[in-house]
N, C-alpha and C positions, 0 to 999 in steps of 0.2 A: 276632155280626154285625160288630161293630166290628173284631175280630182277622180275620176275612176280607178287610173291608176294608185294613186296613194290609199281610195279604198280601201282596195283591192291588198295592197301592201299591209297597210292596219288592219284588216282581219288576217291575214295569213301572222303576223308579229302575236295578235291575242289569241290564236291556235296555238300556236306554241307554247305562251307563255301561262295557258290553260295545261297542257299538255305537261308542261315542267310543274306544275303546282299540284298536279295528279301523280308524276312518278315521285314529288318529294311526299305527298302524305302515304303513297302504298313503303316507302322506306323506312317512313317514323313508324307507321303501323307496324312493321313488320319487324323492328328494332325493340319495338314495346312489346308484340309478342313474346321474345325471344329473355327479355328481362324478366317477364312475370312468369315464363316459364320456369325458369332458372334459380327464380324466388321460391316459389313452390316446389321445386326438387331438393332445394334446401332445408324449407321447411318442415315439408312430408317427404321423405326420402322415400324409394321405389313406386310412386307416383307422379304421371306427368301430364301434360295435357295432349290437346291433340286426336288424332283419330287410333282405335286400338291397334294397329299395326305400327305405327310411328310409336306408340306407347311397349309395347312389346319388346320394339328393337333397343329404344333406348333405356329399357330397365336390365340391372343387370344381372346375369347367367347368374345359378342357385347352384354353390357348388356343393358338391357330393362326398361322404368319406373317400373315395376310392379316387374321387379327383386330388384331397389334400393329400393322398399315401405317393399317388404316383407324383405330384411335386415334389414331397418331399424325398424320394427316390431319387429321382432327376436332379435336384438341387444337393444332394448327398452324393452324387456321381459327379456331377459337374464342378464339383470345386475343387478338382483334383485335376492337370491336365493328362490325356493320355497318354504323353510316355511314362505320367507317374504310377499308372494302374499297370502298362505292361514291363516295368521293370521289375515290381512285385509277382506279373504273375512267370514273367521271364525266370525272376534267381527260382521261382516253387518247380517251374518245370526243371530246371536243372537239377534241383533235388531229388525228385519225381524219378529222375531217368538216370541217376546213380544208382538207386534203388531197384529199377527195374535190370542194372546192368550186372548189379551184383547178383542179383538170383538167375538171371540167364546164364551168367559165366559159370559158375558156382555149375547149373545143372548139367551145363555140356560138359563140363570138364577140364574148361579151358583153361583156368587159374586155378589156384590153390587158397583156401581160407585168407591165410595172411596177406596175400597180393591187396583182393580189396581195403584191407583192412587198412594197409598203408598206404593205400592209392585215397581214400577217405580222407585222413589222416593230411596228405599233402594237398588234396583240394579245398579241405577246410582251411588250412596255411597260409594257401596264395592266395582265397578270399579275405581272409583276415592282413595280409599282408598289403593285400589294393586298398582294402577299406583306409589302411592308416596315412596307406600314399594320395588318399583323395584330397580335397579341397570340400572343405569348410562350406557347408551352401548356409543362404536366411533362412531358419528354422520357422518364420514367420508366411514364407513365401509357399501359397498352397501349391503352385505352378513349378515347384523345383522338384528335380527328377531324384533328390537322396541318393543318389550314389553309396555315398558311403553307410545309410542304415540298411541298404539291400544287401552289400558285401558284409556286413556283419551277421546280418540277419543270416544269408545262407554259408558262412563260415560257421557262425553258430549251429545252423542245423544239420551241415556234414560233421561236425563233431558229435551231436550228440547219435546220431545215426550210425555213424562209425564205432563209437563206444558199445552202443546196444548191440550191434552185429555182431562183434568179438565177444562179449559176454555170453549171448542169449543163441546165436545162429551160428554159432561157431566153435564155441565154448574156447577160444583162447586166452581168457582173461576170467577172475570168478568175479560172482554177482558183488562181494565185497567192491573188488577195486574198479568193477562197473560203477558200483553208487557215488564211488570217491570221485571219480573222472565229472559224472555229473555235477556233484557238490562244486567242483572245482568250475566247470562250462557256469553253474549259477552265480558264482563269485566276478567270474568274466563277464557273464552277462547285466551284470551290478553295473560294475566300472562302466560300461559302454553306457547304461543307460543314464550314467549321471554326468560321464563326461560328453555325450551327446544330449543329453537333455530329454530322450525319447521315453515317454511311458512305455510303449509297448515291449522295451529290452526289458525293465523292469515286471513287466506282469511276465514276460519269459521268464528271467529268474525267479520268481518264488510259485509261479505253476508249476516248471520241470524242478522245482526243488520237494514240495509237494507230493507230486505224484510219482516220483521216483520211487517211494517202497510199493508204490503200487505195477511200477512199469517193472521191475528188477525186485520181486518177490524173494524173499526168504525167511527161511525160520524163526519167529519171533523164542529167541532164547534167556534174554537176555534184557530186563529194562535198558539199563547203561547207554549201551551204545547208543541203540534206539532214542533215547534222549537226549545224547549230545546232539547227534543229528537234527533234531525234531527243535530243538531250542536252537543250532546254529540257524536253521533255514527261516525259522519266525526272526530271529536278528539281524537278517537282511533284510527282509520286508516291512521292520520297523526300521530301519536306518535309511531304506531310501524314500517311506514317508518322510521321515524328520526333516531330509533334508529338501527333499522336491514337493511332499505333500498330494500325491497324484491318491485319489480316491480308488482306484484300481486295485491300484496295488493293497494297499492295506487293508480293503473289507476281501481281496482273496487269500492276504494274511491271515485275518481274523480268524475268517471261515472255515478257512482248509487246516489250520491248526487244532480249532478246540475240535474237528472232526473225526482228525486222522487223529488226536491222541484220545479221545473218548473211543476210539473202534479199538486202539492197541489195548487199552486198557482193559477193556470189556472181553475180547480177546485172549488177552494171556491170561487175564482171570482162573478162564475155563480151561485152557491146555498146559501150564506153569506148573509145577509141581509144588513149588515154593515161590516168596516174594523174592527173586531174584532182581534186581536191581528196582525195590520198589522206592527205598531211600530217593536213587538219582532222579525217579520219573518223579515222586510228589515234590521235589524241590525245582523242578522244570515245572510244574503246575503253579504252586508259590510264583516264583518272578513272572511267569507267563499272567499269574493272575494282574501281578502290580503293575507288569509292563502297558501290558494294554489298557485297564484304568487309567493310567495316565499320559499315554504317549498323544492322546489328541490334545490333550489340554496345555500339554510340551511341545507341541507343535506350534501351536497360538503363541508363545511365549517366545520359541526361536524366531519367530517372525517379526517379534516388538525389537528383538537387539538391531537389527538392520544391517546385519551384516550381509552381504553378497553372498556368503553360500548356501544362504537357506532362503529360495527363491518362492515365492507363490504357485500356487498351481495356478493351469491353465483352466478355462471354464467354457463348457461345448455346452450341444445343445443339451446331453442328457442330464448335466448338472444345473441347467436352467433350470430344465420341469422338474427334478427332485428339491428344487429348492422353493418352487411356487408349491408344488404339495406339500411341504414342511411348514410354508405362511398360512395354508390355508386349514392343516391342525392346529396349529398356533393357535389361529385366529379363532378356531373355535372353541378352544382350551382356554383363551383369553391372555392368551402371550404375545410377543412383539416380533419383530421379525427374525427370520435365522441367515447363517450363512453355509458357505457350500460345505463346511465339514461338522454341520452342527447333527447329523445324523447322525457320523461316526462318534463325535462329541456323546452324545445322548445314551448310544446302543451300546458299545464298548465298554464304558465308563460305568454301566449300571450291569450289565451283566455279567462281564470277568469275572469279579468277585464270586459270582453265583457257578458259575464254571467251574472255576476254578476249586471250589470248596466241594460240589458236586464230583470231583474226578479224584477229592482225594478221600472223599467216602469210600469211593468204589474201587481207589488202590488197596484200602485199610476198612476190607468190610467188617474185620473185630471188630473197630471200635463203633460204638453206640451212634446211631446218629444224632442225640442229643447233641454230640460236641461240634459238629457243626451247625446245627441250630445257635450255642453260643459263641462260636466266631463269627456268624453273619450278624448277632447281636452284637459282641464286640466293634464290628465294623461299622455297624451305624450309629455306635455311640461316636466312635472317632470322627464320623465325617458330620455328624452333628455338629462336634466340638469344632473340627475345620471349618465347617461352613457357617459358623457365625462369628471367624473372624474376618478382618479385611482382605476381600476379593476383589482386585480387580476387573475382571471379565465376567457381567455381571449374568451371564448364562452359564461359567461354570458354574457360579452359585447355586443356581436353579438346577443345576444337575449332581450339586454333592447333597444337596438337603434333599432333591427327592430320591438318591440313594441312599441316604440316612435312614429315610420311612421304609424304602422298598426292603433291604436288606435288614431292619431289624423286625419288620413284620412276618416276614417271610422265615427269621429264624427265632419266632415267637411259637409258629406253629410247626416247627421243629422238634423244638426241646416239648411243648407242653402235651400233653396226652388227647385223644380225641374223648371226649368233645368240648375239652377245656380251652383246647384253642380256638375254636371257635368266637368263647367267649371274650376270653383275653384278646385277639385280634379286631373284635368289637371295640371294647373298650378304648385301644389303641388307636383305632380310627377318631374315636370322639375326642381323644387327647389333641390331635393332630388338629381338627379341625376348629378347635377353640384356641389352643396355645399357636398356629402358625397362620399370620396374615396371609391377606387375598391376593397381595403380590407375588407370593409362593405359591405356583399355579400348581409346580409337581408335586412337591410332597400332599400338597389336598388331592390331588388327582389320585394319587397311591390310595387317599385314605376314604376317597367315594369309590375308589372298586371294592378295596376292603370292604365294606361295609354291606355294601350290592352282593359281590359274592357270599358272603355267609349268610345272607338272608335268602341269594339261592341257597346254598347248599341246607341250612334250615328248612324249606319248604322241601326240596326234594327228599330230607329224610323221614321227613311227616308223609310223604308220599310212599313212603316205599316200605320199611319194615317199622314194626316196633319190637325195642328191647325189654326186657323183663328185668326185675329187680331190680339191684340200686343203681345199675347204667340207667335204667329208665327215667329214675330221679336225676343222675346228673347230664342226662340230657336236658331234661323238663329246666333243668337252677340254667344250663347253660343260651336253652333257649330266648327262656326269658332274659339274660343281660344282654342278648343281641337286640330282642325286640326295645327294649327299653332304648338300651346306646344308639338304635334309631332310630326311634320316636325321637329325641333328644339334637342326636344330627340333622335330621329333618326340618325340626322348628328351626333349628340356626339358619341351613340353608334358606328355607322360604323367606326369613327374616331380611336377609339380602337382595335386594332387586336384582341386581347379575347374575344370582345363584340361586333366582326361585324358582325355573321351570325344574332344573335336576332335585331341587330341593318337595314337588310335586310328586314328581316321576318317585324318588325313595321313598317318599311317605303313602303312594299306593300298594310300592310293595310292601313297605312294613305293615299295611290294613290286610293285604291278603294273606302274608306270614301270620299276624297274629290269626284272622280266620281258623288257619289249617293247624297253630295249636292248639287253639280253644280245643279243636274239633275231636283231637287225637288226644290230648289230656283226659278229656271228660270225658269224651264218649264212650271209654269203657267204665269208667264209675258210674253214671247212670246217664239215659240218656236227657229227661228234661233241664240238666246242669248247664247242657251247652247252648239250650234257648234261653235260660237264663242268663246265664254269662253273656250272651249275645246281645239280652236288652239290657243290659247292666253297660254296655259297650256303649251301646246305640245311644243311652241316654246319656254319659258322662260326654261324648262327641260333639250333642247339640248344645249342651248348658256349655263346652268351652266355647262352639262356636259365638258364643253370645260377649266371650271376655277375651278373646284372641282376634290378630287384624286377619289371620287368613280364616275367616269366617266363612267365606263360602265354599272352601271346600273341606272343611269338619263338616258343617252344615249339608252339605252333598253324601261324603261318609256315613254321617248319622240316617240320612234318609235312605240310603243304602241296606245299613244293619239292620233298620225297621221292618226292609220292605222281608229281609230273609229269615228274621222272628216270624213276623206271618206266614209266611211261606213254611216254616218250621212246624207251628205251633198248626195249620190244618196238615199239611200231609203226610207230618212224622208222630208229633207228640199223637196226633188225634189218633193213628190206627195202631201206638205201640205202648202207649202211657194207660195205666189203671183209670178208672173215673174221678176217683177221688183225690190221683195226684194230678189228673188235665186239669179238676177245678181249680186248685193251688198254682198249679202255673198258669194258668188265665187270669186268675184276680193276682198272681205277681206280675205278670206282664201287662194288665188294664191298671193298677195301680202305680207301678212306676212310673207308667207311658202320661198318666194323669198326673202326678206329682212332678215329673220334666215341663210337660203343654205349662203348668203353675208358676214354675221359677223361670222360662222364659217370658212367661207375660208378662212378670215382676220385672224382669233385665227391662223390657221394652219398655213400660210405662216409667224406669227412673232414668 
C-alpha cells in the first residue's frame, strides 16, 4: 500500500517537474524570439518579423509635410506660455480701441481734435512710466510674461499713433514736426531695445524710421534735408547691429535704405528743376556706400575685443536653416563652413560699392558713365591691394579678393565700348583664373560667370542681328578673343580633377559659340567656307585629341563636327553650291578627312 502510494507521489513529482521544463523552454523560446526580432529591426530598420498585422503596428507612422508644418506650429506656439501670448494680444487690443475711441468721439462730437490728442499723449506716459517701474524678468525664460516689453511696446505705439492723428487726421501739428516726433519715438525705440536687449524694439525703430516718408508724405523739395534724415535713420540701424548684431535689423537697414534712396533719387530727377541739394544726397551715398561694406566685418572685430557691450546675437531656428543653406553653397562652391552673419558678410560687403556708385550716376546724369566704370575699377585695385595683405578672418579675405574681381570687371564693361567689353571682360576672366589659386573660391567663381556670360551673350548676338561695316569687324576681332580666353580657361579647368565637370560644361559652350560664328562670319561670304571651316574644326579636334589627356571628349567633339560636315555637304552644299565648286569641296573634305584617319594611325602606332 505504501509503495503505491510513493508511486503514485513520483509520478505526480515528474509531472511537474515535466511541466516546469516546458514552461522554462516556452520562456527561453520566447526570450530568443524577442532578441532576434530586435536584431533585425536594427539591422533593416522598418522591417520586422512576425505576422503582417503585428508587423504593421510595430513599423513606424510615415509622416507627412502637413504633419511636420502643424508640429512645427504647435511647437512654435507652445514655447511661449499663455499669459505670454495674451499680454501681447491684451496691450494690441488696447491700442485697437484707442483708435476706435478717437474716431467715434471725434464723429459724435463729443471732444474736440486736441482732447484725444493729449489723452494719446498721456496714455502713452503712463505705459512708459510702468514699463520703467517694472521688474527686470530672465530674458532667457520663454515662460515669463515681459511685462515691461508689453508696456513699452504699447507706450510706444500710443505715441506713434498719437503723432499721426495730430498731423494727418487733425492737422494740429505739420507733416515736418510729425516726422521729427517719429525720428525722435525711433531714437527711443533704440534705447529700449538695447537696454532691454529685445530685437524686436530695434526692427521698430529702423521700420517706423523707414517708412515715415512714406506714412507722412511730402513734397520732395529739397535733397538736404531728405538726407540728413535718410543717413540719421540708416545710423541707428548700423549702431544697433554693432552693438547687438541681430540680422533683423540690419538686412531691414540695408534694404530699406538703398531703396527709399534709389526711388528719391529717381523721383526728384524727374520733378526738381535743378540739383537742389544733390551735393548732400551723393555724399550720404559716399559713407552709405563705406558704411555698409564694412560694418559686418566691424562687427567681427567688435566681438574679438571682449568687451561686454558688444554682446553676440541670439540664434533661432531661422538662423539655423540660413546657415545650413550657406554650407550647402559653400560646399558646392568648394568653401568651408559659414557663420550666422556670413550672408550679410558676403551681400553687403560686395554690393554697396555697386549701389552706391549706381545712385550717384543717376544724381550726376552729366557726367559720362565712364567715370564710374573707373571708380569701381579703382576699388578693386584697392581691395586687391588689401586683400593680400595680412587678414586675419580668413572669409573676409575671400570676400575682399572676390570684390576685387567683381567690382573691377563690372567697371571694365563700364568704361569700354560695346563690344570691346566683351572682350576685355574675357581676357580678364583668363587673368583671374591662372594668377588666383583654387583656395580663392570667389574671385574664380566671379571669373567662370564672366566667361559663361559673354559666351551667352556672344551666341545670342549671333542669334539675333548682324551689324554692317566696321562694327561688324569688331565684333568678328571681339568674338574671337572671347572664344579663344575660353578655349584656354577650359583646358585649365579640365586640367584640375575638382574643376573638370565646370571645366566640361564651358568648353561645350565654347564648341557651340564657335559653331554659331563660323556660321554667321561665313555664311554670308559664301556658303561652302563654313563646311569647310567646319572640317578644318573637326580635324584639328581629333589629332589634339590624340596629344591632350582629355581625349575623349575632343575625340567626341571631333565626331560631332564630322557628323554636321556631312550633314552639310548632302543637304546644303548639294542643292546651293555650283557642280564644280561641290566637286572642290568634296575632294577638300574626302582629303583632309584622309590625311587626319593618317596622322592618327601614326599617333597610334608610336
Amino acid at each position: 500500500m505504501e509503495s503505491a502510494k510513493e508511486r503514485e507521489i513520483e509520478q505526480r513529482l515528474s509531472r511537474i517537474e515535466s511541466t516546469l521544463a516546458a514552461l522554462q523552454r516556452s520562456v527561453d523560446g520566447l526570450i530568443g524570439e524577442k532578441r532576434g526580432a530586435a536584431h533585425a529591426t536594427e539591422a533593416h530598420p522598418g522591417f520586422g518579423h512576425g505576422s503582417g498585422r503585428a508587423s504593421a503596428a510595430a513599423a513606424p507612422t510615415r509622416r507627412t509635410p502637413g504633419d511636420d508644418l502643424g508640429a512645427t506650429i504647435s511647437e512654435w506656439f507652445s514655447s511661449r506660455a499663455p499669459e505670454w501670448w495674451l499680454s501681447r494680444l491684451g496691450i494690441g487690443f488696447v491700442v485697437i480701441a484707442v483708435l476706435f475711441l478717437y474716431s467715434y468721439a471725434i464723429d459724435r462730437g463729443w471732444i474736440t481734435p486736441p482732447i484725444p490728442v493729449v489723452f494719446g499723449a498721456i496714455v502713452g506716459t503712463a505705459l512708459f512710466w510702468a514699463a520703467t517701474r517694472a521688474d527686470r524678468e530672465d530674458r532667457s525664460d520663454p515662460y515669463g510674461l515681459g511685462l515691461r516689453q508689453v508696456l513699452y511696446g504699447g507706450a510706444l505705439a500710443s505715441w506713434y499713433v498719437t503723432a499721426y492723428a495730430a498731423a494727418v487726421w487733425y492737422g494740429l501739428i505739420s507733416t515736418g514736426a510729425a516726422r521729427l516726433l517719429f525720428f525722435v519715438l525711433a531714437i527711443l525705440s533704440t534705447w529700449i531695445a538695447l537696454a532691454e536687449r529685445r530685437e524686436i524694439f530695434g526692427f521698430i525703430a529702423v521700420a517706423a524710421g523707414f517708412a515715415t516718408p512714406f506714412i507722412l508724405p511730402a513734397p520732395l523739395t529739397s535733397f538736404t534735408p531728405f538726407a540728413l534724415y535718410l543717413g540719421a535713420v540708416g545710423a541707428i540701424g548700423l549702431f544697433i547691429y554693432l552693438i547687438r548684431g541681430w540680422q533683423s535689423t540690419i538686412w531691414i537697414t540695408f534694404l530699406a535704405f538703398w531703396l527709399v534712396l534709389n526711388g528719391a533719387v529717381s523721383t526728384g530727377a524727374a520733378v526738381r528743376p535743378a540739383a537742389v541739394g544733390s551735393v548732400a544726397i551723393s555724399l550720404l551715398a559716399v559713407l552709405a556706400g563705406i558704411a555698409f561694406t564694412r560694418v559686418a566685418s566691424l562687427r567681427r572685430e567688435l566681438l574679438t575685443i571682449g568687451s561686454a557691450r558688444y554682446t553676440p546675437a541670439s540664434t533661432g531656428e531661422v538662423t539655423r536653416r540660413v546657415v545650413e543653406l550657406q554650407d550647402a553653397i559653400s560646399k558646392a562652391l568648394g568653401g568651408g563652413k559659414s557663420a550666422a552673419d556670413s550672408l550679410a558678410l558676403w551681400v553687403m560687403t560686395l554690393l554697396s560699392p555697386i549701389l552706391a556708385v549706381s545712385i550717384l550716376v543717376g544724381i550726376w546724369p552729366r557726367i559720362p558713365a565712364q567715370v564710374g566704370g573707373l571708380i569701381l575699377v579703382g576699388l578693386g585695385s584697392a581691395a586687391l591691394s588689401f586683400g593680400m595683405s595680412k587678414i586675419a578672418d580668413r572669409e573676409f579675405r575671400q570676400v575682399v579678393l572676390t570684390g576685387s574681381a567683381l567690382w573691377a570687371v563690372l567697371g571694365i564693361l563700364k568704361i569700354a565700348p560695346e563690344p570691346e567689353q566683351l572682350a576685355l571682360a574675357a581676357l580678364f576672366a583668363a587673368a583671374v583664373l591662372v594668377y588666383i589659386r583654387n583656395a580663392l573660391i570667389g574671385p574664380r567663381t566671379v571669373a567662370k560667370a564672366t566667361i559663361a556670360i559673354t559666351l551667352a551673350v556672344v551666341a545670342g548676338h549671333e542669334l539675333s542681328f548682324q551689324p554692317d561695316g566696321i562694327l561688324r569687324w569688331r565684333w568678328i576681332i571681339s568674338e574671337a578673343v572671347v572664344v579663344v580666353s575660353s578655349v584656354f580657361i577650359s583646358r585649365k579647368l579640365i586640367a584640375d580633377a575638382a574643376e573638370r565637370i565646370q571645366g566640361v560644361v564651358l568648353a561645350g559652350l565654347t564648341y557651340v559659340t564657335t559653331l554659331l560664328v563660323i556660321l554667321n562670319v561665313l555664311q554670308p561670304i559664301w556658303t561652302p567656307l563654313v563646311t569647310a571651316t567646319y572640317a578644318v574644326l573637326a580635324a584639328v579636334l581629333l589629332v589634339m585629341s590624340k596629344r591632350r589627356e582629355n581625349q575623349r571628349m575632343l575625340r567626341q567633339l571631333g565626331g560631332v563636327t564630322i557628323l554636321i560636315v556631312v550633314a552639310r555637304l548632302l543637304f546644303v552644299d548639294m542643292a546651293s553650291v555650283e557642280t564644280v565648286w561641290r566637286v572642290l569641296l568634296f575632294l577638300l573634305c574626302g582629303g583632309l578627312f584622309l590625311y587626319t584617319g593618317y596622322r592618327l594611325q601614326l599617333a597610334r602606332n608610336t
